[in-house]
N, C-alpha and C positions, 0 to 999 in steps of 0.2 A: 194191820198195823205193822210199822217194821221194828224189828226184832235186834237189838243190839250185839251184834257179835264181836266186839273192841271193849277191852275195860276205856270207861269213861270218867272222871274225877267227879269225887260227890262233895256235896255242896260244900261241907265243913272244908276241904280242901281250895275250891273254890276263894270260900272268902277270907279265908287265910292260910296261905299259900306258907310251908318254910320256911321259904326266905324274906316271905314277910312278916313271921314269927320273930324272925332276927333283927329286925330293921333296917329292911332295901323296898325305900318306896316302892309301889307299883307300877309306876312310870318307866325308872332304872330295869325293874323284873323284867317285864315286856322289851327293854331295847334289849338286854343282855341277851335273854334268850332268841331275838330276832338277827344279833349278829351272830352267836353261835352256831344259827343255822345258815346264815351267811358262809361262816370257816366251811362248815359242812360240804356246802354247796359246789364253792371254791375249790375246794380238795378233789371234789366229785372228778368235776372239770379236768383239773391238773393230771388226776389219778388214769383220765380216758373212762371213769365209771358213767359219767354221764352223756346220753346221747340225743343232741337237742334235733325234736321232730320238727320238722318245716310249718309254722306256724300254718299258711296258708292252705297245707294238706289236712289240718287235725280233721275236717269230717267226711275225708273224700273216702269213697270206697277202697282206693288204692293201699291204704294205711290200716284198716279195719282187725288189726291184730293185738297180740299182747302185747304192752312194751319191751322193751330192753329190758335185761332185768339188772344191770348194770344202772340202769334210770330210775328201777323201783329202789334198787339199794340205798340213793342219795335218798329218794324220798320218804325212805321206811327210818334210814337215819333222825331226820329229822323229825319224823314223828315220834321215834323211841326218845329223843333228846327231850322233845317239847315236855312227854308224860313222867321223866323221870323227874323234872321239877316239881311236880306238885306230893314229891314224898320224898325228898330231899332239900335240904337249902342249899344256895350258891357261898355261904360261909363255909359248908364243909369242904365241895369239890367245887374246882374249877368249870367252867362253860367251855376253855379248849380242852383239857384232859377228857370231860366227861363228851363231845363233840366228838373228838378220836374214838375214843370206845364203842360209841354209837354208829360210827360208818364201819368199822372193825368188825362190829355183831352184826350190822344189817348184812354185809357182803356176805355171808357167813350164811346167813338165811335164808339170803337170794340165790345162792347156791353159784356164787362170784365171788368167789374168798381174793382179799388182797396179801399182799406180804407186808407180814407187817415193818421191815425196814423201807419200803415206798411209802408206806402211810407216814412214817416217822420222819421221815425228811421232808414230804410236800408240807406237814402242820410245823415243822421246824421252817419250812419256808415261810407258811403264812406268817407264822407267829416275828420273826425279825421283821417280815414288811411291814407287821403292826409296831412295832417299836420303832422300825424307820418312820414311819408316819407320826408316832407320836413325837418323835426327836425332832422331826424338819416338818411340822404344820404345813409351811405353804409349798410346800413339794420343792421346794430350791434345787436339793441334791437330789440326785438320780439313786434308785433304788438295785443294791447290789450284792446276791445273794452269795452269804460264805458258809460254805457247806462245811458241815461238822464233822469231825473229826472220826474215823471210822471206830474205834475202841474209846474215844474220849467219853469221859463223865455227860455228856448231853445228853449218846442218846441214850446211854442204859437208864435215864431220869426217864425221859419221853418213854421208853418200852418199861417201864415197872409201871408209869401212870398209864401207861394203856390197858396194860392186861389189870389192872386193879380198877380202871372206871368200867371195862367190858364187865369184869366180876359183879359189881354195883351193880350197876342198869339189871344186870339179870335176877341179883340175889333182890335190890327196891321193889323191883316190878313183880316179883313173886313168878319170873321166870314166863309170865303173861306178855308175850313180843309179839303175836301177832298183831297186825298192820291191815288192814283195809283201804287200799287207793283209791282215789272220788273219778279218775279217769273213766273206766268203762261208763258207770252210771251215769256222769255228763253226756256221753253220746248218744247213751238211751235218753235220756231225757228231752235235750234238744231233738229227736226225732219226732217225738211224743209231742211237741211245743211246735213244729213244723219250722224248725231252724237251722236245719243242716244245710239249705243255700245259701245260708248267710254266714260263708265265708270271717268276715268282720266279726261277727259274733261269737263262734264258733272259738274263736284264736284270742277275743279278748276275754271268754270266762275260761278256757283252759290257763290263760296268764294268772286272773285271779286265783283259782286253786292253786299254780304254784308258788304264787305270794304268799299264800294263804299257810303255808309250809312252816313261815317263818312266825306264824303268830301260835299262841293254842289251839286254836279250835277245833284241829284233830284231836285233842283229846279235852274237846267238851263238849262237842256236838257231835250227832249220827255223820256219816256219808249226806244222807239226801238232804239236810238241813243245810250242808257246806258247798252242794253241788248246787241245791237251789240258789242261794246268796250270791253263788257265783253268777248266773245266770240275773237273777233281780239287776247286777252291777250291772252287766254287759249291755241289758238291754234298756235300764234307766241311761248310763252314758252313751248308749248309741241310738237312740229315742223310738225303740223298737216297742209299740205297744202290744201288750198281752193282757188278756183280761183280768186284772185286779179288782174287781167292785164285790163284795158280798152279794151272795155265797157262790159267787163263781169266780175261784180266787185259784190263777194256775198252780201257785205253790202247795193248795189243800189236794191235789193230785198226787201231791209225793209224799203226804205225812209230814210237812216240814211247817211245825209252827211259825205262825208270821213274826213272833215275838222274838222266837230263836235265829230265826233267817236276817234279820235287823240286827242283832247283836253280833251275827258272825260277819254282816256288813262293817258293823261298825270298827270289828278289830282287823280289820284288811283294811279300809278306809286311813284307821290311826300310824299303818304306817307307809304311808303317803305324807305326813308333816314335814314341816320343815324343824329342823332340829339347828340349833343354833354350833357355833365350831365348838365350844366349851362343852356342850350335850355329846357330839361325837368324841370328843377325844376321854370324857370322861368313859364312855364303854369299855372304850380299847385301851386303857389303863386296868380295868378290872376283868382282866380273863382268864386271871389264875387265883385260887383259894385266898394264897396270900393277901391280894391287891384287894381284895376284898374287908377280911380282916380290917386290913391298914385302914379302909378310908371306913368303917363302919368305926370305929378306933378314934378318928379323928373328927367323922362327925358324930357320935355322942360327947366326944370333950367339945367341941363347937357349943352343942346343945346346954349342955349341963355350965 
């Protein structure tokens, strides 16, 4: 059986979350924390931390090494990000404060430390596109970054919340950062399933694990339950049959209950919806402590 080497959320956490202790539907939970890894992401990008593998290489011999560790940094980010939600609410910290601190400590781990005034000004960048975005909806005005003042009040706000959300995530998490990436075990796997010529395949469940970044399931499911899921996707969308019929069920190869492989489908699948302009622009209103407050504020006076 495999052996869990990642804290994982237990159930009580699970079915109520924090921040839904405080009252932020679960619907809201899940976008916020999928655009926070979004910021994440983005920054990675900006920062030159992340380095995108040629899709069509993922299982060629030629590539058969560790990644970047500049690529694990974004993705170990986001999964410290994901786990720190479920032992804190989005009422106390921000999704961009706590997002910064989280790429701040992964580099740090990955042994690719950044500075932190490049950090502070690429999330100072995102964060005005995001207010541009919110101020001009239909993109009318062209998006035009004005960089902050070297001594002004911005950034020492942005550098006291960074080093206080890196503080959190480590003191929340009981200082428990280890990360486990699903990369290696995907390519064993697809070897194992005789899928490594299948190019196509190959490159659409590597996508889904990095979709998969942006939801929890690294911190609710093992590796092999997320690395299967992936795989179930790739090959139901690209009509790739493998034996699924009791009891010769490819998934029972890797210890990945069918029940769990289904539900880590289902939250990769959910963010695939179509969200309406109102659902977007309500995220990117709430991605600081504040904005939260306010509208939790406003809808319990709604309610009441």
């Amino acid at each position: 059986m495999h052996v869990d080497l990642v804290p994982l959320a237990s159930t009580s956490q699970i079915e109520r979350t924090p921040s839904g202790g405080d009252g932020i539907p679960a619907d809201l939970e899940e976008d916020l924390r999928a655009f926070g890894c979004k910021l994440i992401h983005e920054a990675g990008i900006l920062l030159k931390q992340y380095v995108f593998i040629p899709q069509r290489n993922v299982c060629s011999q030629s590539i058969m090494k560790p990644l970047d560790r500049k690529q694990v940094a974004v993705a170990t980010a986001q999964i410290l990000f994901q786990r720190f939600w479920y032992v804190t609410s989005m009422k106390q910290f921000g999704i961009g404060d706590i997002g910064m601190g989280a790429l701040y400590l992964a580099s740090k781990l990955e042994e690719c430390p950044l500075r932190m005034r490049d950090l502070i000004n690429i999330y100072d960048l995102l964060l005005q596109r995001t207010s541009h975005t919110l101020s001009s909806p239909q993109n009318k005005d062209t998006f035009k970054y004005a960089p902050m003042s070297y001594f002004g009040n911005t950034f020492y706000d942005l550098k006291d919340a960074l080093v206080v959300a890196e503080m959190q995530i480590l003191k929340r998490l009981g200082f428990n950062v280890h990360v486990v990436l699903p990369y290696g075990t995907l390519i064993n796997y697809l070897r194992v399933l005789g899928l490594t010529s299948r190019k196509d395949a190959c490159a659409r469940a590597w996508g889904y694990l990095n979709d998969a970044l942006q939801t929890p399931v690294y911190a609710l499911y093992a590796v092999p339950t997320i690395v299967s899921a992936a795989i179930l996707l790739a090959s139901r969308h690209l009509d790739i049959s493998l034996p699924s019929s009791p009891p010769h069920c490819w998934w029972d190869l890797f210890d990945a209950p069918w029940e769990d492989v289904w539900s880590v489908c289902g939250y990769v699948m959910r963010l695939y919806r179509e969200r309406t302009q109102e659902e977007r622009m309500r995220v990117m209103r709430l991605v600081g402590k504040k904005d939260v407050r306010g509208w939790l504020e406003e809808n319990a006076a709604v309610q009441s």
